[in-house]
C-alpha positions as a Markdown table, in Angstrom:
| # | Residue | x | y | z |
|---|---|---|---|---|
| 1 | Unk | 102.7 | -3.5 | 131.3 |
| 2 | Unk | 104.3 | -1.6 | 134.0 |
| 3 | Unk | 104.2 | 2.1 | 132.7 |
| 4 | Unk | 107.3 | 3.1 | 135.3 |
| 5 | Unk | 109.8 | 1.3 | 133.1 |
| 6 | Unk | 108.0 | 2.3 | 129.8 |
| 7 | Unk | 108.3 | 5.9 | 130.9 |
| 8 | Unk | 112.3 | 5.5 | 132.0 |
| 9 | Unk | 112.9 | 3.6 | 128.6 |
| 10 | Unk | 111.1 | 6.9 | 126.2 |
| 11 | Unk | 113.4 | 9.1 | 128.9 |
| 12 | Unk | 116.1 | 7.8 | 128.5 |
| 13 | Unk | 115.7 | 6.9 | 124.5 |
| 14 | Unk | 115.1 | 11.0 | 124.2 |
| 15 | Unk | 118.7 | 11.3 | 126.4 |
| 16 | Unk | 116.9 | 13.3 | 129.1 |
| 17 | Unk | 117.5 | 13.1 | 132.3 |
| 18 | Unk | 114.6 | 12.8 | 135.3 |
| 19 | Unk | 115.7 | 16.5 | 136.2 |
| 20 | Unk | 114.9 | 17.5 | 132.6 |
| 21 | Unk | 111.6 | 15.7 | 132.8 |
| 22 | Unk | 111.1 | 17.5 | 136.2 |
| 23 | Unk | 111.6 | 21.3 | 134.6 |
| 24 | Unk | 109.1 | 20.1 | 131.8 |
| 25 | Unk | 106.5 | 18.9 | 133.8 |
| 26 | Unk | 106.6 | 20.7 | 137.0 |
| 27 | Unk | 106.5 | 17.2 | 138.8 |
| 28 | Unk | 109.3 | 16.8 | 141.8 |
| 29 | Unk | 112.1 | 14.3 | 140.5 |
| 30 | Unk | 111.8 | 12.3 | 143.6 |
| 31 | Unk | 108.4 | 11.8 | 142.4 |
| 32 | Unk | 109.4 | 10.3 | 138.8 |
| 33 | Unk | 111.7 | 8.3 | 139.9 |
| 34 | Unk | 109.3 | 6.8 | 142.2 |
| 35 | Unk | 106.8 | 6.0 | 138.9 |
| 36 | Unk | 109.8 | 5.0 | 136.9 |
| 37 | Unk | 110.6 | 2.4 | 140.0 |
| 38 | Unk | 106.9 | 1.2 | 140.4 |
| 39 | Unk | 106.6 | 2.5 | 143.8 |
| 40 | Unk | 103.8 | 5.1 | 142.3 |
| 41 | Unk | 101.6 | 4.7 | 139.5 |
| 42 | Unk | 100.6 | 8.3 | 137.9 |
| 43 | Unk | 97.1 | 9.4 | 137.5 |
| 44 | Unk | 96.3 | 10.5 | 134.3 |
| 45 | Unk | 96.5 | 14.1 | 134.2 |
| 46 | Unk | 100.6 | 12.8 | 135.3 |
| 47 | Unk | 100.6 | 10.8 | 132.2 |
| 48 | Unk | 99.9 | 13.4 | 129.9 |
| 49 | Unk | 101.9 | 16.3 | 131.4 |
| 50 | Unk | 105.1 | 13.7 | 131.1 |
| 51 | Unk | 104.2 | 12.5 | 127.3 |
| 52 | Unk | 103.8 | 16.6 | 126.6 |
| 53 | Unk | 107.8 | 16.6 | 128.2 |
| 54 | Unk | 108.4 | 13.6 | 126.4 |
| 55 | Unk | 106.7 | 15.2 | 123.0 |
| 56 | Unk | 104.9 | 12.3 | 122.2 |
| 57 | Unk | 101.4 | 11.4 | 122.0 |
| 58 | Unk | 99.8 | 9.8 | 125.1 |
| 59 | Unk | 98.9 | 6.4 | 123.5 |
| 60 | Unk | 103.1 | 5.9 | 123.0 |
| 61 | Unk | 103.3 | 5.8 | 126.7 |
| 62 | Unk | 101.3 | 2.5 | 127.0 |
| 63 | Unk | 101.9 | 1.0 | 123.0 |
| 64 | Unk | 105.0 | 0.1 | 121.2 |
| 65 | Unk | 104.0 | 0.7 | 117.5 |
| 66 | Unk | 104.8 | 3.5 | 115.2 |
| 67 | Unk | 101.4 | 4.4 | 114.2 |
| 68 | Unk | 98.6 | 4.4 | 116.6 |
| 69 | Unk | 96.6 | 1.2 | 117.4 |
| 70 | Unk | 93.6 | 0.4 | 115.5 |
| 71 | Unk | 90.2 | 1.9 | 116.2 |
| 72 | Unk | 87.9 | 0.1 | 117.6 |
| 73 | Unk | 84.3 | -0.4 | 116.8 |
| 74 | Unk | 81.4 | -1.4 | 119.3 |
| 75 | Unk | 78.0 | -1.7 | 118.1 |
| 76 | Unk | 75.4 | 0.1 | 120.2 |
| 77 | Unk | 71.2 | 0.5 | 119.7 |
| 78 | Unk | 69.5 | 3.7 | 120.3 |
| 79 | Unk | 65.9 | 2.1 | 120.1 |
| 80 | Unk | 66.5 | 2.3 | 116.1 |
| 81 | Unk | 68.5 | -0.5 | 115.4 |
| 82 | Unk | 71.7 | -1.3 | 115.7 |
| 83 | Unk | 74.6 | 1.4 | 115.2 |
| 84 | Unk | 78.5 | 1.6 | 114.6 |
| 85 | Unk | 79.8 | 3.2 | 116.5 |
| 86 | Unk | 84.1 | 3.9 | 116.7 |
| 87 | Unk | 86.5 | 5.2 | 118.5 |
| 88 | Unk | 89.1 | 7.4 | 116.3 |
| 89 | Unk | 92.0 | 9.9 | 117.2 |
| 90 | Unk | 93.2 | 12.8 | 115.9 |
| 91 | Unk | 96.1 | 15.6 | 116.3 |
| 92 | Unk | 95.6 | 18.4 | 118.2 |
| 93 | Unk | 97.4 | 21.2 | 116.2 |
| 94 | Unk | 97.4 | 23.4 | 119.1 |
| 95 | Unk | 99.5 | 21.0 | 121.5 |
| 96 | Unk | 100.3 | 18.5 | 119.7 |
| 97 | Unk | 98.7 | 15.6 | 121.5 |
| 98 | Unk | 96.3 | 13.2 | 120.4 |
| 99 | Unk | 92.8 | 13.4 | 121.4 |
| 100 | Unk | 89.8 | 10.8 | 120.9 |
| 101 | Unk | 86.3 | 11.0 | 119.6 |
| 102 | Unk | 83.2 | 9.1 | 118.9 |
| 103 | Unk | 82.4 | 8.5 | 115.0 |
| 104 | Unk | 79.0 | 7.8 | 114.0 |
């Protein structure tokens, strides 16, 4: 996936322009139009400041569905025996992002 044209298509799907995205984020619109065009890929600390501008959760940057993708589980020893472990998210009320935890 190249994020650059993911990140134009939410833009542009939200009718905002790169100069709205720029007053959001703080980020130069030179600059997002060079990650929209592939010439710069976003560390990210970018990705989240433009999915906050965006108001979406960071996992919609990089997935297409409408609910987020399934957790996964990986199965780890601690000397005990095996454990589940997964990986789940949940909404930040504060900011409305998603953040991610362990589950045990």
């Amino acid at each position: 996936m190249i994020i650059g044209g993911r990140l134009r298509a939410l833009r542009e799907e939200k009718q905002l322009s790169q100069g709205d995205i720029e007053k959001r984020t703080g980020l130069l619109r030179c600059y997002i139009s060079r990650v929209e065009n592939g010439h710069t890929v976003p560390a990210i600390e970018t990705l989240e400041k433009m999915a906050r501008a965006l108001e979406l959760p960071l996992y919609q940057l990089m997935y297409d569905g409408d609910e987020p993708p399934e957790v996964p589980t990986a199965i780890t020893s601690n000397g005990d025996g095996p454990q589940i472990r997964a990986f789940g998210a949940k909404r930040d009320a504060t900011c409305g992002s998603w953040q991610g935890f362990w589950l045990r």
